[in-house]
N, CA, C and O atoms as a MOPAC input file, in Angstrom:
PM7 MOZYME 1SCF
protein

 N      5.26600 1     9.51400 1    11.91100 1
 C      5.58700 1     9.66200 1    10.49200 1
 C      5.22200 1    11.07600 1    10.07300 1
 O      4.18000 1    11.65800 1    10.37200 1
 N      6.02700 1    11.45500 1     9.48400 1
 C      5.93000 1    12.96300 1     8.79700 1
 C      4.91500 1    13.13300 1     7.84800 1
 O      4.88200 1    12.48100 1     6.80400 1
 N      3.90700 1    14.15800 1     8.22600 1
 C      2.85600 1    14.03000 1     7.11700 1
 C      3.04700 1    13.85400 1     5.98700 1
 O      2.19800 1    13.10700 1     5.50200 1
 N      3.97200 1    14.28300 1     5.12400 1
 C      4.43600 1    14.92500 1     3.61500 1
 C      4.81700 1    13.29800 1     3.84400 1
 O      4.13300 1    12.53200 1     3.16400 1
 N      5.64800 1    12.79000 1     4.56500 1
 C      6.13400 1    11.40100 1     3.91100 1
 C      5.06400 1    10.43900 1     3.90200 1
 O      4.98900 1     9.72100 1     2.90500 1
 N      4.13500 1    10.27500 1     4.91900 1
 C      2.70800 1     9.20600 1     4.84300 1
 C      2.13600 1     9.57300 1     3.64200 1
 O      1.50200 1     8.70600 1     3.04000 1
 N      2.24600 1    10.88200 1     3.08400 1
 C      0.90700 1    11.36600 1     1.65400 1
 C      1.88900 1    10.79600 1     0.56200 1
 O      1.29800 1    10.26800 1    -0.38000 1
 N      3.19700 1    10.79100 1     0.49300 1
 C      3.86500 1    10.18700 1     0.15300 1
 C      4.06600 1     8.90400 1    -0.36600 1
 O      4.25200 1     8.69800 1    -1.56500 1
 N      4.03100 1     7.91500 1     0.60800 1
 C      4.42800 1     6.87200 1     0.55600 1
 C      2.97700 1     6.02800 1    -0.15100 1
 O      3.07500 1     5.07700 1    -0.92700 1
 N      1.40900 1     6.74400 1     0.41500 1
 C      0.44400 1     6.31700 1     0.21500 1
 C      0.31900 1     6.28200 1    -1.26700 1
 O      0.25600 1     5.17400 1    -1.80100 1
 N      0.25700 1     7.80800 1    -2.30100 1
 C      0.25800 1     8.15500 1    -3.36000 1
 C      1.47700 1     6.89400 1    -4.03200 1
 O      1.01800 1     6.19600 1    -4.93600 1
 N      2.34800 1     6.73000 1    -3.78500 1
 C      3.13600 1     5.49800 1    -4.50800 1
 C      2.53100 1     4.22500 1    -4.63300 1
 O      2.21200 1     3.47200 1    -5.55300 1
 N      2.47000 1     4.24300 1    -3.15300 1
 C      1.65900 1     2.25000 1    -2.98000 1
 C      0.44100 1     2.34900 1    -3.56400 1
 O     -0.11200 1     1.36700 1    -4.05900 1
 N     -0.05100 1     3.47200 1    -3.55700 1
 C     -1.75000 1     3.55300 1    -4.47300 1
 C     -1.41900 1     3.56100 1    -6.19300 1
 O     -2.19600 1     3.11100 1    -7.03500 1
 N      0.23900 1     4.33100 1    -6.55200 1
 C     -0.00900 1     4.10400 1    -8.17600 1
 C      0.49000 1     2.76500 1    -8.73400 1
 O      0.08800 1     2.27600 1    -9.79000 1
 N      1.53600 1     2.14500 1    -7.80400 1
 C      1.77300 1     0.97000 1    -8.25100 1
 C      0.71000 1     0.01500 1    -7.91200 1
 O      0.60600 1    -0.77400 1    -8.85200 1
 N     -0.03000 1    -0.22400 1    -7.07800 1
 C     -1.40900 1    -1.04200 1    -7.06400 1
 C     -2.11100 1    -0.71700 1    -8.53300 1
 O     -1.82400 1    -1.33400 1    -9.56000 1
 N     -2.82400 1     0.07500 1    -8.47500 1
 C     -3.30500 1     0.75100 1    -9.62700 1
 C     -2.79500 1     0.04100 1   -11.00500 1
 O     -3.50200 1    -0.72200 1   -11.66200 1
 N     -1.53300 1     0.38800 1   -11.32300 1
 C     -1.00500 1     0.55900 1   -12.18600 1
 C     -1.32300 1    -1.30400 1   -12.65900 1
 O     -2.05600 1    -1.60500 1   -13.60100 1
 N     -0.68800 1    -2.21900 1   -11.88500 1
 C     -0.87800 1    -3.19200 1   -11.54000 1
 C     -1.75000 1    -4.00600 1   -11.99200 1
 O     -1.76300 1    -4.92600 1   -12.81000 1
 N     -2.93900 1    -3.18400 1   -10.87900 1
 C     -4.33500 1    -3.79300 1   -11.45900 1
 C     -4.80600 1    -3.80900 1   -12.74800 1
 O     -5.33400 1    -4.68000 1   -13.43900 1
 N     -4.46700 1    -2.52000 1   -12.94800 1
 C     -4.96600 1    -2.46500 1   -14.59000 1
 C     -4.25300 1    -3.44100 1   -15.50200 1
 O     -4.90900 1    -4.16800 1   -16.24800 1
 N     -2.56100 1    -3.49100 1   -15.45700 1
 C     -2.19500 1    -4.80400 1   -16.05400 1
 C     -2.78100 1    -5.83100 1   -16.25700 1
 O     -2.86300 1    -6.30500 1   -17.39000 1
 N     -3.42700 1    -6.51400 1   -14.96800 1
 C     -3.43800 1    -7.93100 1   -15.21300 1
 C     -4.59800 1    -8.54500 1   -16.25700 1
 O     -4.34100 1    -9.52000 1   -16.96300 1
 N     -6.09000 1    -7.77800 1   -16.28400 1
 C     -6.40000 1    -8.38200 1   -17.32200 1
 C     -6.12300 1    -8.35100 1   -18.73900 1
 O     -6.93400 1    -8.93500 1   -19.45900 1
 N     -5.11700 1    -7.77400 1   -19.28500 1
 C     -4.55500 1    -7.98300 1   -20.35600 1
 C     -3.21800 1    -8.77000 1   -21.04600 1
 O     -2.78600 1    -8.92500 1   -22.18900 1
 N     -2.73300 1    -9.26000 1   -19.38000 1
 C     -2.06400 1   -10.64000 1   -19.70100 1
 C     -2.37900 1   -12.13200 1   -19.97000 1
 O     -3.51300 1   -12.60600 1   -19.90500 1
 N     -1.52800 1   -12.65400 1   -20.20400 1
 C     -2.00300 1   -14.06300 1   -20.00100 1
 C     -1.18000 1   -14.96900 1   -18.68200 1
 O     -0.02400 1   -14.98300 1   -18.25800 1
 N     -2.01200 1   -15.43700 1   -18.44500 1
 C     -2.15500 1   -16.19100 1   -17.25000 1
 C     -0.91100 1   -16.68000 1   -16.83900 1
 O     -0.41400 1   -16.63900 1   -15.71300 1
 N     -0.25300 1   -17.37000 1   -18.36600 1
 C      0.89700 1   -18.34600 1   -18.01700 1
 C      1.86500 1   -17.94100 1   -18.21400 1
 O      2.77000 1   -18.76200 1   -18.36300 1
 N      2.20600 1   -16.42700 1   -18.32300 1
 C      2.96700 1   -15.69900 1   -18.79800 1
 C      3.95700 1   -15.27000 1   -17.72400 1
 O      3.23800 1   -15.21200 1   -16.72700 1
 N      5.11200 1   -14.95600 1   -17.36900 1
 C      5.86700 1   -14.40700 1   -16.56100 1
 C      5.58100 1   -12.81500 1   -15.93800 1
 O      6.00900 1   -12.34300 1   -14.88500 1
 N      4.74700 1   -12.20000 1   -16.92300 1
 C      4.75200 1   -10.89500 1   -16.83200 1
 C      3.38000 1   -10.73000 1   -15.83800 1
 O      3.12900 1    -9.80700 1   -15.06300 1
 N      2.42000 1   -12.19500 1   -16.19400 1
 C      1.23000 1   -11.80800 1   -15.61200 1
 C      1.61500 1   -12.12400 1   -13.82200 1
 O      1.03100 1   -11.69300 1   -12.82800 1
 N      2.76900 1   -13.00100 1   -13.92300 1
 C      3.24000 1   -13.17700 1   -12.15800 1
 C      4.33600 1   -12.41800 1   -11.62800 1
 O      4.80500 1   -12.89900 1   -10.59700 1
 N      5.02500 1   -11.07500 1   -12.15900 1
 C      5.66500 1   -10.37600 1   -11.68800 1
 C      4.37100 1    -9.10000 1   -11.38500 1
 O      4.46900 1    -8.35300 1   -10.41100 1
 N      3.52700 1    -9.03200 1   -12.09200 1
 C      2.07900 1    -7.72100 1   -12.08300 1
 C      1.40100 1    -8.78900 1   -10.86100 1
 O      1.42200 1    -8.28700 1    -9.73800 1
 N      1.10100 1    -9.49600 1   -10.90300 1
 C      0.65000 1   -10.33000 1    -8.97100 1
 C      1.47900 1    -9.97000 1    -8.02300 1
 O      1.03400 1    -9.77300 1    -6.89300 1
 N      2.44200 1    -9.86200 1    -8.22000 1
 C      3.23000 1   -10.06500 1    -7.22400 1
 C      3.60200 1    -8.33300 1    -6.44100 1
 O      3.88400 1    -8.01100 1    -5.28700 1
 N      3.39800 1    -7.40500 1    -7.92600 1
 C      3.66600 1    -5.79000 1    -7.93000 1
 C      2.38600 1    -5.53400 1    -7.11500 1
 O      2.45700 1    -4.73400 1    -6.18200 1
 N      1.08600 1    -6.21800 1    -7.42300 1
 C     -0.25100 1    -5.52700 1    -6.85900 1
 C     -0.19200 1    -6.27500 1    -5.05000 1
 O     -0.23200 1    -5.63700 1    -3.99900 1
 N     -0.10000 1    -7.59700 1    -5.20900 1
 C     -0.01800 1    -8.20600 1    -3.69400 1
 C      1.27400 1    -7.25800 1    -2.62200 1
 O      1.04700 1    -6.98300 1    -1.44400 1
 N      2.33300 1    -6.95600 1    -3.20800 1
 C      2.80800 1    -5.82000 1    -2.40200 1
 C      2.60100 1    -4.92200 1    -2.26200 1
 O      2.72500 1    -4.50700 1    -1.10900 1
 N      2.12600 1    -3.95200 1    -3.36000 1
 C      1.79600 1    -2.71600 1    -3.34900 1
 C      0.99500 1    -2.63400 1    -2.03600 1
 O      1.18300 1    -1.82400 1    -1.12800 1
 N     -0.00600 1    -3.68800 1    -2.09600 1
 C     -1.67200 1    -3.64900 1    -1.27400 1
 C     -1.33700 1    -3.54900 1    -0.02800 1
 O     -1.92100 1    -2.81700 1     0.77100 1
 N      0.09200 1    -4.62200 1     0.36500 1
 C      0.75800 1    -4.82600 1     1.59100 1
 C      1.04100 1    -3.06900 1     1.96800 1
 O      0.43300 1    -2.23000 1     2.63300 1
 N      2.12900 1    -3.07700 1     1.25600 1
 C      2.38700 1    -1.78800 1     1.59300 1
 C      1.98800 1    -0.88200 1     1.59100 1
 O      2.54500 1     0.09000 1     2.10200 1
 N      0.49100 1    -0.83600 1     0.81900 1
 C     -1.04700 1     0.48700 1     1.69800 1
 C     -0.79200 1    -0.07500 1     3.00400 1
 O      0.00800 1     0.28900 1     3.86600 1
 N     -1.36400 1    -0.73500 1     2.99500 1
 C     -2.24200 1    -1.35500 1     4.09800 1
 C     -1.02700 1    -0.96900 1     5.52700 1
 O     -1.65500 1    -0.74100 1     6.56200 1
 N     -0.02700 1    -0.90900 1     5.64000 1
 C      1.18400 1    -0.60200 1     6.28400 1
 C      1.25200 1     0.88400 1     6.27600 1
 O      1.85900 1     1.31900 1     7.25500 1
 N      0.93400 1     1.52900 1     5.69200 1
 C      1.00100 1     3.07900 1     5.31900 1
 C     -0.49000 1     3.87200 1     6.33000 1
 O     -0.65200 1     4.76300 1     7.16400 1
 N     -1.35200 1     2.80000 1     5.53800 1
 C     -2.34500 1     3.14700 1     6.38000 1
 C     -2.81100 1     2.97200 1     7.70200 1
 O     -3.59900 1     3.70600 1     8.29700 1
 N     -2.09400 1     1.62300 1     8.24600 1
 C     -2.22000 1     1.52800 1     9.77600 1
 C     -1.00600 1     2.57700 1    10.20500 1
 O     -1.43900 1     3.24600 1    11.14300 1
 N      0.11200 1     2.90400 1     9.93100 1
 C      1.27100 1     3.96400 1    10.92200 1
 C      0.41600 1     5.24500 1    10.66900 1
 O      0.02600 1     5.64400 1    11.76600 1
 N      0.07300 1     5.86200 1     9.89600 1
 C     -0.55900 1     6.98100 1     9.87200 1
 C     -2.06800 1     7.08600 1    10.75200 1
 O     -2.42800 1     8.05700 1    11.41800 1
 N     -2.66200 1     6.07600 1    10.59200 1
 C     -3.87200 1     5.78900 1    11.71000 1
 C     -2.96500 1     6.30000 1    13.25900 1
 O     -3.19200 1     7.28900 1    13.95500 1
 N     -1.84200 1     5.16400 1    13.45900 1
 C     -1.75700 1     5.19500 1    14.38900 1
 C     -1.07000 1     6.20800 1    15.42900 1
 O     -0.96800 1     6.37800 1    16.64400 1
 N     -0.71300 1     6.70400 1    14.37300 1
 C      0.15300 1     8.58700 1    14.43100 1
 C     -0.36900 1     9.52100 1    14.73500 1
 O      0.23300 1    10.30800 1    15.46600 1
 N     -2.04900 1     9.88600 1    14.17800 1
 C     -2.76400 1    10.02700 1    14.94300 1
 C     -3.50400 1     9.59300 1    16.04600 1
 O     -3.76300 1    10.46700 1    16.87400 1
 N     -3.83700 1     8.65900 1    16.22600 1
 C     -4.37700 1     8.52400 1    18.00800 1
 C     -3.16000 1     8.82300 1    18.86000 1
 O     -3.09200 1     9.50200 1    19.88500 1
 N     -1.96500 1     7.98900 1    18.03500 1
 C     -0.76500 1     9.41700 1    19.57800 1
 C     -1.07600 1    10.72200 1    19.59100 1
 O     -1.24800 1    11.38300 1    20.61500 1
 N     -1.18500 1    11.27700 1    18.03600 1
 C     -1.07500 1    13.05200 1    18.44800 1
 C     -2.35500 1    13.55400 1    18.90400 1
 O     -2.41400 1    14.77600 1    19.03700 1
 N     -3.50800 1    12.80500 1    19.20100 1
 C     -4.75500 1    13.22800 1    19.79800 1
 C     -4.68400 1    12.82300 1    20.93900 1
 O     -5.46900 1    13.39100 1    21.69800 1
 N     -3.82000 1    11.77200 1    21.55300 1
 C     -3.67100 1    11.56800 1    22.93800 1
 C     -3.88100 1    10.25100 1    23.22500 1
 O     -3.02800 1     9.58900 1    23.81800 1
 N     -5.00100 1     9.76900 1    22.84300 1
 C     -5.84600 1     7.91100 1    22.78600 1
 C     -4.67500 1     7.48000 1    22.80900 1
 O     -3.74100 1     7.64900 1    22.02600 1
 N     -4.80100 1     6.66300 1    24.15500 1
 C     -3.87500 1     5.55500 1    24.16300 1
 C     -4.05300 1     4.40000 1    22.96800 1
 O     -5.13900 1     4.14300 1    22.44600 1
 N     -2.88900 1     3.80200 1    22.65700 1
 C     -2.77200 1     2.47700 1    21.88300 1
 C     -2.40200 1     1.82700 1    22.23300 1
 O     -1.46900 1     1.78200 1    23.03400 1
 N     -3.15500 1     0.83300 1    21.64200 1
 C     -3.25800 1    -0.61700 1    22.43100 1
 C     -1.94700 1    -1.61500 1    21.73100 1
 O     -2.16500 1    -1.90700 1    20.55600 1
 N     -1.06100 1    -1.98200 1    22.12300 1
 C      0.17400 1    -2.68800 1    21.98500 1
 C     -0.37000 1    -4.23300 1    21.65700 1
 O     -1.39000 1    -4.64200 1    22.21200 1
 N      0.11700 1    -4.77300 1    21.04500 1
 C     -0.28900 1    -6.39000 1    21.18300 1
 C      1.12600 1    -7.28000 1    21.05000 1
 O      1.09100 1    -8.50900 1    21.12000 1

């Protein structure tokens, strides 16, 4: 992954989490808006968390460390 695109992609999935989080305690529970802002933060998180393992793993190729396949 291209550096500029991992700083990228991270800075997004980090403002929509964010953004997200801060929503939810000012909804209400039973509200539609408070389960489309769940649903914005439970992906967002996904999609760190995805950002942050290819870029992990982008480096141990470009340092050489083998990776372990599963």
């Amino acid at each position: 992954m291209d550096p500029q695109l991992g700083r990228t992609a991270f800075n997004i999935a980090f403002y929509f989490a964010f953004m997200s989080a801060v929503l939810l305690p000012f909804l209400k529970r039973d509200s539609p808006e408070f389960v489309a802002a769940t649903l914005a933060l439970l992906f967002s998180l996904l999609f760190l968390a995805v950002v942050i393992w290819e870029v992990r793993r982008q480096v141990k190729i470009a340092k050489g460390v083998p990776v372990e396949e599963q």
